[in-house]
Backbone bond lengths (Angstrom), bond angles and torsions (degrees), N, CA, C in turn:
res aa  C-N    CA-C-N  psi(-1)  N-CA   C-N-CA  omega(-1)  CA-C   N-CA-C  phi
1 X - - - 1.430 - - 1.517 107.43 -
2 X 1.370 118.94 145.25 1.228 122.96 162.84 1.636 134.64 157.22
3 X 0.946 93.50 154.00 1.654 114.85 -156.84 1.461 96.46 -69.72
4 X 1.430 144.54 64.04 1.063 141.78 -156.69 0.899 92.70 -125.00
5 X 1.821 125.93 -170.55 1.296 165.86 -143.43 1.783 108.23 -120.48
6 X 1.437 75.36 3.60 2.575 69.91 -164.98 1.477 86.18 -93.74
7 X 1.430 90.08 145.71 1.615 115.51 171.43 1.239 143.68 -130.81
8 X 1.492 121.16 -119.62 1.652 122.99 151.46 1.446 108.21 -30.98
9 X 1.482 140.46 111.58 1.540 117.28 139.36 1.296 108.57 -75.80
10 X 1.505 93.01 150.28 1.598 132.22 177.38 1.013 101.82 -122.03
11 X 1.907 109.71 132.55 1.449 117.36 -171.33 1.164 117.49 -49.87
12 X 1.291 130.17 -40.74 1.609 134.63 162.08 1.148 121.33 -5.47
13 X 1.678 100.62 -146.42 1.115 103.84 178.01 1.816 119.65 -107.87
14 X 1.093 109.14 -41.08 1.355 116.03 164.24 1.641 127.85 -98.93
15 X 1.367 117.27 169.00 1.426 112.00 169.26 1.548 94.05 -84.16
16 X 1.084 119.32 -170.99 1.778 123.89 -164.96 1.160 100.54 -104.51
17 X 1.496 108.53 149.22 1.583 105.22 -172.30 1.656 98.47 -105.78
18 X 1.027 117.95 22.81 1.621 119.91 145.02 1.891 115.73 -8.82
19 X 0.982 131.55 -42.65 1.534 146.38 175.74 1.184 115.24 -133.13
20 X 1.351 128.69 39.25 1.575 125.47 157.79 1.134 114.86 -90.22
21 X 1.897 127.84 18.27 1.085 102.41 170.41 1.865 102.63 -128.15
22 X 1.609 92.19 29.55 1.523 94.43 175.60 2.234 104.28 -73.54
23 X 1.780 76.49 149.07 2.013 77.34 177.39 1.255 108.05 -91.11
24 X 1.283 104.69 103.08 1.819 119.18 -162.47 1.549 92.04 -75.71
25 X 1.700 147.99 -17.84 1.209 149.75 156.44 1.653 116.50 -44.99
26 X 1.242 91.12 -63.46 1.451 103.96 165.47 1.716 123.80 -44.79
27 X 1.217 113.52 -20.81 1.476 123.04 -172.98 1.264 89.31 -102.70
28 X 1.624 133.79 -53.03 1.482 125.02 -151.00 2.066 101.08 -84.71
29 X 1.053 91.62 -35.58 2.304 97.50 163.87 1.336 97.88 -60.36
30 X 1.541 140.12 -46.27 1.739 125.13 -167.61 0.987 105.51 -80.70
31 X 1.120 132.40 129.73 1.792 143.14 157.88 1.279 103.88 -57.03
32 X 1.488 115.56 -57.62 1.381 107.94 -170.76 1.463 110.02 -77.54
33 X 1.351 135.51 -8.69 1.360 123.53 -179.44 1.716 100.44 -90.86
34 X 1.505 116.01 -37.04 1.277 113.93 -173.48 1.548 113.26 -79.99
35 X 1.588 123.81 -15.75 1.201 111.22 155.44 1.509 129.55 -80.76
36 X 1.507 122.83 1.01 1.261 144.73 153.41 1.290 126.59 -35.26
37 X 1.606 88.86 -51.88 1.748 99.34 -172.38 1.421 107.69 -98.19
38 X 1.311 113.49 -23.98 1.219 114.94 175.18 1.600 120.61 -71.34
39 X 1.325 103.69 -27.47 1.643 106.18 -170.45 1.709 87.80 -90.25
40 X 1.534 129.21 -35.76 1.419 112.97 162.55 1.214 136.44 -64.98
41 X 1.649 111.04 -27.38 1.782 100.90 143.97 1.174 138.60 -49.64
42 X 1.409 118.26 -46.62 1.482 139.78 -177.52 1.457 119.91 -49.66
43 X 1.391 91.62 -34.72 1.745 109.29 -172.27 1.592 105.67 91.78
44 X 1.501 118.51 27.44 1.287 110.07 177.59 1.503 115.92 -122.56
45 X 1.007 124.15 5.77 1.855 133.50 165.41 1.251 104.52 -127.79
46 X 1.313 99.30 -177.32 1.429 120.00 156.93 1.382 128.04 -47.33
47 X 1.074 123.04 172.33 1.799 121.75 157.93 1.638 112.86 -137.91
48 X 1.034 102.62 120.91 1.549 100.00 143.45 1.506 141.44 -31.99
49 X 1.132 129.76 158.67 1.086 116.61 -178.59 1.997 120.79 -63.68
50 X 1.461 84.25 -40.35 1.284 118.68 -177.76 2.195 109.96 -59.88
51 X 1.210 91.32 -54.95 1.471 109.32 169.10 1.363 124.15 -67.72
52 X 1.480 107.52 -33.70 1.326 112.89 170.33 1.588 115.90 -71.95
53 X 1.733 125.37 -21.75 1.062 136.83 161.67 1.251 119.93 -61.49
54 X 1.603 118.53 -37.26 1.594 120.66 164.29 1.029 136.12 -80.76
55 X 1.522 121.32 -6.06 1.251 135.06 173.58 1.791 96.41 -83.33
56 X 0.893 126.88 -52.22 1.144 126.28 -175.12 1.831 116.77 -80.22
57 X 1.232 123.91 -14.59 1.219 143.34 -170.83 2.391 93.80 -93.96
58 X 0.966 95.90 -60.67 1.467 115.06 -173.55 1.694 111.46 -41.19
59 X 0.970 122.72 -46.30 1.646 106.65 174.60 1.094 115.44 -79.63
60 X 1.689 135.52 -21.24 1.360 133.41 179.48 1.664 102.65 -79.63
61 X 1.307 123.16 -23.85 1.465 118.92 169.04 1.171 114.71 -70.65
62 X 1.450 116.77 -49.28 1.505 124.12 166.81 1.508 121.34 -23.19
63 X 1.389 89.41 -61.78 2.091 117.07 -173.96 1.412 97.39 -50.33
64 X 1.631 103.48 -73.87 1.422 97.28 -151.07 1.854 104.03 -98.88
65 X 0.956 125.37 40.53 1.572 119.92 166.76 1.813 106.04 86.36
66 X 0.957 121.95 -16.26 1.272 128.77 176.37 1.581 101.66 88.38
67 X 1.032 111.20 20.49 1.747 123.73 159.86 1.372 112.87 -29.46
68 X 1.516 129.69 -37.83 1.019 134.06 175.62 1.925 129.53 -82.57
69 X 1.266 93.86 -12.72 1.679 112.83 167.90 1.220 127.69 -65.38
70 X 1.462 101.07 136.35 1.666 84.76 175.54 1.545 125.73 -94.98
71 X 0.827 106.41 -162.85 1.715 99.09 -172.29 1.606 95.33 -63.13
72 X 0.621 115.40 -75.09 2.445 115.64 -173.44 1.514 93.07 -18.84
73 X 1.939 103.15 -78.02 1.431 90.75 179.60 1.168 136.12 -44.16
74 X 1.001 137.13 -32.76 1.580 161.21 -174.18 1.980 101.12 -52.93
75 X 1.551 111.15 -54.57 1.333 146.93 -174.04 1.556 95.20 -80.52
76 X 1.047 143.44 -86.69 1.055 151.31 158.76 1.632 119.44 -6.45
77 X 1.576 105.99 -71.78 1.670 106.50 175.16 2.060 98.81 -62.12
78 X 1.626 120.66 -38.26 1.763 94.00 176.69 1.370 105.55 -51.28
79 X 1.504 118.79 -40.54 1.603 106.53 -156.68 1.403 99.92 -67.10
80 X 1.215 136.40 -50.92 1.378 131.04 -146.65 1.827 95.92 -83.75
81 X 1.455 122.17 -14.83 1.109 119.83 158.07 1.036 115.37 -47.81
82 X 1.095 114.83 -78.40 1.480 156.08 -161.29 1.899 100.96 -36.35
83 X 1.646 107.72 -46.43 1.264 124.88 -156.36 1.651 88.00 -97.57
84 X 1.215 153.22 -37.11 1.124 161.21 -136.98 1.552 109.19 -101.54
85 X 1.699 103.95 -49.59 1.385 124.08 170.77 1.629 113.96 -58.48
86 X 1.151 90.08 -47.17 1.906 101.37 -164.56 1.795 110.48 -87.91
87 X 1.250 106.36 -38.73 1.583 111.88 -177.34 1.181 127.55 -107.36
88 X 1.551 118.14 -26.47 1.371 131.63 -171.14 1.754 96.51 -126.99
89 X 1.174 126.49 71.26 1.517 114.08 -179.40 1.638 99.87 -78.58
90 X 1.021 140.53 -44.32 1.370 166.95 126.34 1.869 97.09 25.06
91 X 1.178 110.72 -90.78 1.544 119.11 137.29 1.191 142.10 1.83
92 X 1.467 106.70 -63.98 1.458 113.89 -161.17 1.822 88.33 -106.34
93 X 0.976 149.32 1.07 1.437 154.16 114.76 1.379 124.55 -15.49
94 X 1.430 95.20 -76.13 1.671 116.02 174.31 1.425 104.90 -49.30
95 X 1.421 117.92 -60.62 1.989 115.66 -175.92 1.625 95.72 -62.75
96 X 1.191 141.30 -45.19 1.158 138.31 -137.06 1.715 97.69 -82.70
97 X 1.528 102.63 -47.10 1.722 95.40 176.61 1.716 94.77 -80.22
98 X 1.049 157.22 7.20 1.581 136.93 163.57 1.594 91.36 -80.88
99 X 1.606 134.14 -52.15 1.205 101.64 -133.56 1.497 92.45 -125.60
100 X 1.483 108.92 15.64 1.733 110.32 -173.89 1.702 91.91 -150.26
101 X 1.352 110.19 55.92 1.764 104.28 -176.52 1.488 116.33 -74.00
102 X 1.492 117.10 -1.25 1.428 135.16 -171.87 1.525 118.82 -106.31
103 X 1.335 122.11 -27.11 1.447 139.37 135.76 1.753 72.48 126.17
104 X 1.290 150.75 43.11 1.085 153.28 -161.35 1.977 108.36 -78.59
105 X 1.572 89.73 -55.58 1.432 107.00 165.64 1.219 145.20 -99.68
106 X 1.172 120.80 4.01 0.783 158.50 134.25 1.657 117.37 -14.07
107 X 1.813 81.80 -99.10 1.730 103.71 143.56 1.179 152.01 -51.82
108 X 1.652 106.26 -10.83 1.518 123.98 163.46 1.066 107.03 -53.97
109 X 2.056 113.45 -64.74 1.287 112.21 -124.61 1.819 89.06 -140.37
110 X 1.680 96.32 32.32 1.372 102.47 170.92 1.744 127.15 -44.26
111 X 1.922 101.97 -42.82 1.299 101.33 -174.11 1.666 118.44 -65.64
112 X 1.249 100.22 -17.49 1.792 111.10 178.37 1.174 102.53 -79.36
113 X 1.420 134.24 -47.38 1.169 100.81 177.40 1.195 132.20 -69.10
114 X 1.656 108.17 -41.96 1.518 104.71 175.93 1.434 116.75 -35.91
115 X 1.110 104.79 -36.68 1.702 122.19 -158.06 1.648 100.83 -62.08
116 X 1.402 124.09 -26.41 1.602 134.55 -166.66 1.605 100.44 -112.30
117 X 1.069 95.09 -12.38 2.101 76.66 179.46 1.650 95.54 -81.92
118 X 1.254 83.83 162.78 1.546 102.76 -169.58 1.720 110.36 76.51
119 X 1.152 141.18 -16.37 1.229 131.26 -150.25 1.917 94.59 -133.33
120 X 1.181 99.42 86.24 1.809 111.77 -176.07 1.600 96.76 -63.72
């Protein structure tokens, strides 16, 4: 899950790094920016342009491992893990039953998360 920079995929190899140089810190410290993206994941606000790219970018990363990310994103989805797991569990609940209602990923990529709790 995460409030990142991935967007458009392009058949290629990556999605475009069009927003890899957003300060994804800066989003996960604002309440009001990080409930932004979250309520535009959710399907309950608005979106950004940017957000509207991750809502739509976000289950194909999910699927396939984020194979298509680039390194920022790559860095980016740990951090917003990282911050989601440890500070906002609350949060990472809410995305987790929208976009993992089957415990699918959960269970993928269990050892990563374990691996980030505890570590803000």
């Amino acid at each position: 899950m995460a409030c990142v920079a991935v967007t458009w995929a392009r058949p290629e190899s990556t999605y475009t790094d069009k927003w890899d140089n957003i300060n994804v810190g800066e989003i996960l410290e604002s309440n009001r920016l990080l409930k932004g993206y979250v309520d535009c994941l959710l399907g309950k606000g608005r979106c950004t342009p940017d957000g509207k790219a991750l809502k739509e970018t976000l289950p194909d990363a999910l699927e396939h491992e984020c194979v298509k990310c680039t390194g920022k994103q790559k860095s980016g989805a740990d951090k917003v893990i990282r911050h989601l797991v440890n500070k906002r569990p609350d949060l990472w609940k809410e995305l987790a039953v929208k976009y993992d209602p089957d415990n699918i990923y959960q269970a993928r990529y269990k050892d990563k998360i374990d691996a980030v709790k505890g570590s803000a």
